[in-house]
C-alpha positions in Angstrom: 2.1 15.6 40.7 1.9 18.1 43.8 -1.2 19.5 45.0 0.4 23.1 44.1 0.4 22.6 40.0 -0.2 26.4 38.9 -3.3 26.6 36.9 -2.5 27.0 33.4 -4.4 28.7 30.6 -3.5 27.3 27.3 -2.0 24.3 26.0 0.5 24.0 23.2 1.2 20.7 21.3 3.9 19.4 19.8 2.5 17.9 16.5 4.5 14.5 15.1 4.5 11.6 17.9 2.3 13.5 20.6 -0.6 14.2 17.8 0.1 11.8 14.9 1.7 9.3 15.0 3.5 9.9 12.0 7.3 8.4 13.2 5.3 4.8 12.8 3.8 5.9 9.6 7.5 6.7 8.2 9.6 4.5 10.0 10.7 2.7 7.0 11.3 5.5 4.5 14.7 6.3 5.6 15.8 2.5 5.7 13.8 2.1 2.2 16.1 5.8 0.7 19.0 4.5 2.3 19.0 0.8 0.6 19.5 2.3 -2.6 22.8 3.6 -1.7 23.6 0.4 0.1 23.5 1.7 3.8 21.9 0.4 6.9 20.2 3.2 9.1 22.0 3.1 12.9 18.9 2.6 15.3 21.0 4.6 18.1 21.7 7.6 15.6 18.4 7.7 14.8 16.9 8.0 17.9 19.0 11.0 18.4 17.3 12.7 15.9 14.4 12.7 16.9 12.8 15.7 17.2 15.4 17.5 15.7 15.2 20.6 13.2 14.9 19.1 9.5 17.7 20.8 8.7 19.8 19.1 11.6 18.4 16.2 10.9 19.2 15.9 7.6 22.9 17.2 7.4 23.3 14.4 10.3 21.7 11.7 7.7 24.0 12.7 4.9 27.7 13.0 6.9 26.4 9.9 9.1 26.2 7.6 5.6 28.2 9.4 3.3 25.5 10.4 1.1 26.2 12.0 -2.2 23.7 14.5 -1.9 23.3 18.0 -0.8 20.6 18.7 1.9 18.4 20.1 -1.0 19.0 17.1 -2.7 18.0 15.2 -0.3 15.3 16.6 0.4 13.8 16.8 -3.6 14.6 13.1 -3.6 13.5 11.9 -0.1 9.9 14.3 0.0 7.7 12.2 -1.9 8.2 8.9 0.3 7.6 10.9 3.1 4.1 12.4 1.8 3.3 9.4 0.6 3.9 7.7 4.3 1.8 10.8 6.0 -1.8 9.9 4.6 -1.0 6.4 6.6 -0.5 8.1 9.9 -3.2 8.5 12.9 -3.8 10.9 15.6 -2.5 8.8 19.0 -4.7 7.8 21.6 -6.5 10.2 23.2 -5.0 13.2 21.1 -8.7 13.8 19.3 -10.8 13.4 22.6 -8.7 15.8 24.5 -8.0 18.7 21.9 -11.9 18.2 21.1 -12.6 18.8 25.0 -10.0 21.8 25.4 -11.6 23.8 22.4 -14.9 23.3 23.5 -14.5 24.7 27.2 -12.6 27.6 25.5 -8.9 26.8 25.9 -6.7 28.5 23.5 -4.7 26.0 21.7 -1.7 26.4 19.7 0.7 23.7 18.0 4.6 23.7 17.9 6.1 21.8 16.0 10.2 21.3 14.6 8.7 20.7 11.0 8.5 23.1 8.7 5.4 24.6 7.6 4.4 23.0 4.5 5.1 19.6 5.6 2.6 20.9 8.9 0.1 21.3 6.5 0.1 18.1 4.6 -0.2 16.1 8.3 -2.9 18.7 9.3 -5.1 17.0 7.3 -5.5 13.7 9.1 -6.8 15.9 11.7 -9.7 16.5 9.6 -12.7 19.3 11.3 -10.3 19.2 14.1 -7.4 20.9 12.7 -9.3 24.1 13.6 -9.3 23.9 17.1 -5.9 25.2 16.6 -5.7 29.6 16.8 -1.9 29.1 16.6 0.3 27.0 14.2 3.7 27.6 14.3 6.7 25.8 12.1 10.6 25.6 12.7 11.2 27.5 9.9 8.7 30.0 11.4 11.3 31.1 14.3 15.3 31.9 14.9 16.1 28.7 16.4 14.2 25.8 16.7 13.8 23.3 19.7 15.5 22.7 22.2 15.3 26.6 21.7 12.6 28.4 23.8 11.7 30.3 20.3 8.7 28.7 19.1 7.1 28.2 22.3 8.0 31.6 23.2 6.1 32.9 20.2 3.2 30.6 20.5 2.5 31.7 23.6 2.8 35.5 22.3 0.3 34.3 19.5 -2.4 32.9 22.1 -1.9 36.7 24.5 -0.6 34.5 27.3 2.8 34.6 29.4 4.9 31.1 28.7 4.6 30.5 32.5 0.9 30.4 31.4 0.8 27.5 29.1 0.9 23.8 29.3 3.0 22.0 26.4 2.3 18.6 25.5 6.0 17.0 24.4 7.1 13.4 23.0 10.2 14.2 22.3 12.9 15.4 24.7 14.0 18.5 22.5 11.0 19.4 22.7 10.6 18.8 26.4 14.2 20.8 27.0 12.5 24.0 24.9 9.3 24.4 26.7 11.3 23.9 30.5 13.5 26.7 28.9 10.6 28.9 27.9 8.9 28.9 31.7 5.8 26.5 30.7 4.7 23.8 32.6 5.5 20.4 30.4 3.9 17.0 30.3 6.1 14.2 28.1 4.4 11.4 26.7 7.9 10.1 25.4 7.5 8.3 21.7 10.6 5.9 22.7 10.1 4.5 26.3 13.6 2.9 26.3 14.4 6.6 26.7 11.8 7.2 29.3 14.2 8.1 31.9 15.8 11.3 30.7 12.6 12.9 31.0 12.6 13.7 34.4 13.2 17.3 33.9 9.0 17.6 33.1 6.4 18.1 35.6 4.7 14.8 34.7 4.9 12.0 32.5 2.4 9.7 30.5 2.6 7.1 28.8 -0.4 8.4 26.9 -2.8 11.3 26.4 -5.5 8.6 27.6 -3.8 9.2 31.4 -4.4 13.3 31.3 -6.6 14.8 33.5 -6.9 18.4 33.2 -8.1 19.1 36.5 -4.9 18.3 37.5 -3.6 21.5 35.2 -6.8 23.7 36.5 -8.5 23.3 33.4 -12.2 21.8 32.5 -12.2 18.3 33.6 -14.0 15.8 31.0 -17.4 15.1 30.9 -17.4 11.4 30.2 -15.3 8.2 31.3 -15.2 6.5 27.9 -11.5 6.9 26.7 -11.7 5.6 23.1 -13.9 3.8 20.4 -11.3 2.4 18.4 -10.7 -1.2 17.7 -7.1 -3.1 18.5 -6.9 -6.0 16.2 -4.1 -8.8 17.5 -2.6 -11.2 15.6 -0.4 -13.7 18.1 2.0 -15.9 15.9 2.5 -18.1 18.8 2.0 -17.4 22.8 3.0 -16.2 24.7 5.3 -14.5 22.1 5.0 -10.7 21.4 2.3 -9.6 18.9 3.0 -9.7 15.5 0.8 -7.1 13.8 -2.2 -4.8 14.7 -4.6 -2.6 13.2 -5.3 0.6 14.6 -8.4 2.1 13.1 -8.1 1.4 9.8 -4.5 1.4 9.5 -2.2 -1.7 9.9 1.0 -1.2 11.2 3.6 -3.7 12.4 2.9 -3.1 16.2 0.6 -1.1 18.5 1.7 2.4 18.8 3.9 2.5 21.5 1.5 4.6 23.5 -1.1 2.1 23.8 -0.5 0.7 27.4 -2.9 -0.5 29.8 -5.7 -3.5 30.8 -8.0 -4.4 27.3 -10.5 -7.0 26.9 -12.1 -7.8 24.4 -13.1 -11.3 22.2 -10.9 -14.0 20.6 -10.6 -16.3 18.1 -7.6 -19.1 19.0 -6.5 -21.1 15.7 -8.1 -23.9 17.3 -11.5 -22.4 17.1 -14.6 -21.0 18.8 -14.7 -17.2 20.2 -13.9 -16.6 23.7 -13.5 -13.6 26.3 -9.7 -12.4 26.7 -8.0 -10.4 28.8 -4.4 -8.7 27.6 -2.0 -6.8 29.2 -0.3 -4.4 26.8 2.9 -2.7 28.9 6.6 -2.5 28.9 9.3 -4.3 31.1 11.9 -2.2 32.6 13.4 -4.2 34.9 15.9 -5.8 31.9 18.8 -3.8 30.5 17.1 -3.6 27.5 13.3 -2.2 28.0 10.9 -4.6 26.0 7.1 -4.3 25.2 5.9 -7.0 26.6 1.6 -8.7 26.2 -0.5 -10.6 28.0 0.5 -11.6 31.5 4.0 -11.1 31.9 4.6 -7.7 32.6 5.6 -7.0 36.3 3.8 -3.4 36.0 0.8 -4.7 34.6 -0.4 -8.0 35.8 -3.8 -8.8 35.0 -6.0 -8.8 38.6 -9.1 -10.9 39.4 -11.1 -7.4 39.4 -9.7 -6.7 35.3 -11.2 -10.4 34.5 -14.1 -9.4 36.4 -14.8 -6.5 35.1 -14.1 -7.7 31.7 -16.3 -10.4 31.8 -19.3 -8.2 32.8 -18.5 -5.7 30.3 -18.5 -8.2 27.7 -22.2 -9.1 28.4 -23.1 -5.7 27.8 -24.8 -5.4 24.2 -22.5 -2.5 23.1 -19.4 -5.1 23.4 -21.5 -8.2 23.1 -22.4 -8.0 19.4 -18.6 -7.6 18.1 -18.1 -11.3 19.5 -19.4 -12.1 15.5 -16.7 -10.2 14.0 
């Protein structure tokens, strides 16, 4: 990013896939609505759709397999799988640490998001205490039009007493990204589907997760610490050097890592064989295919594992505060 980067005074987020990762919390609900009707969701449709208005996204849904349903039907019959789904989902890495930081150094803070304002408030409440750092919450069905508008960003930034050109949004989703470009704010993607990673180039910068912000960079208070996250990544390999199988993320399993976990971990495993040993993973994705894989351990050409990782690893290991989880 240029040395030149404005200084910005307040940060708007977008709320599902940049702060909970609620599209891997409900990933299956549309393929578990649709079986009953005997259809097959399209992976390429649905990726389309993301981000979308609910009300695009559903009429979409219902011409694209012939459902038999209005969209308020739908929507009666569909709603409780999806409620059920949010309680599973978890803010994505980084998201707590930085909104945490921001509030505390006095940055006003406001979320955007295309969902409508009830379903807002039942994910709010994974946020927990945290929720409140927010002084603006604003809905799809809160404003005209809704992304890749300018509207709600527009009027968040009106809510917070700052000019557009002022703010910083936080985007997974390229809607999303489109309607803050159009508003005048600076925008930093941290896409939810990296297969798609290259149709972002229209924002200033681009993450694969809110662990890589540094809001120096944006002129605002730069973190006090250097410890990104406490949270434990369980893998389970069902052979090497195959793709991991299943992971738990906190205390949530899910069928992979989110997607925004990339990066050198180390940690301590168990092989079938026996015994405990250090390891060393590299969690990453492969572009240089046709078709962009996630790829672990040491095969990905962007993130080979260095002498200085194993290193470093192996000294950190020794340490008691990673040391004692060698038992577990």
């Amino acid at each position: 990013m240029a040395a030149t980067t404005p200084r910005v005074s307040a940060v708007i987020f977008d709320l599902d896939g940049t702060l909970l990762d609620t599209e891997r919390a409900t990933r299956d609900v549309l393929n578990e609505f649709l079986a009953a009707y005997g259809k097959v969701p399209d992976k390429e449709k649905e990726e389309r759709r993301l981000g979308q208005m609910y009300r695009e996204s559903t009429t979409g849904i219902i011409a694209d397999y012939g459902l038999p349903l209005t969209v308020e039907e739908y929507a009666v019959a569909i709603y409780p799988l999806y409620l059920k789904r949010w309680q599973k989902a978890k803010p994505l890495p980084g998201v707590e640490r930085l909104v945490k930081h921001l509030h505390r150094n006095g940055v006003p803070l406001a979320l955007a998001s295309n969902s409508v304002r009830r379903n807002i408030d039942h994910k709010l409440l994974k946020l927990k205490d945290w929720k409140d750092c927010f002084s603006v919450i604003l809905g799809g069905d809160q404003v005209p039009r809704g992304k890749p508008s300018p509207d709600i960003f527009l009027e968040a930034a009106k809510g917070l007493g700052v000019n557009p050109s002022s703010c910083l949004v936080i985007e997974d989703s390229l809607v999303g990204v489109q309607g803050a470009r159009a508003s005048g704010a600076k925008v930093v993607a941290v896409p939810s589907l990296q297969s798609q990673r290259q149709h972002y180039s229209i924002a200033d910068s681009i993450l694969y997760s809110l662990l890589d912000f540094h809001p120096e960079l944006w002129g605002l208070p730069p973190f006090e610490d250097r410890c990104f996250t406490n949270r434990t990544i369980i893998l389970e390999f069902p052979d090497r050097p195959c793709n991991f199988k299943e992971s738990s993320y906190g205390d949530c399993t899910y069928e992979y890592v989110p997607d925004q976990i990339s990066g050198i971990f180390f940690g301590w495993a168990k092989p079938e064989a026996g015994g405990v040993s250090r390891s060393v993973i590299s969690i990453g994705w492969d572009f240089s295919l046709r078709t962009v894989e996630r790829v672990m351990e040491n095969i990905s050409q962007a993130l080979a594992i260095t002498d200085e990782d194993q290193a470093i690893a192996r000294d950190a290991l020794d340490l008691p505060v990673f040391s004692e989880h060698a038992k577990l």
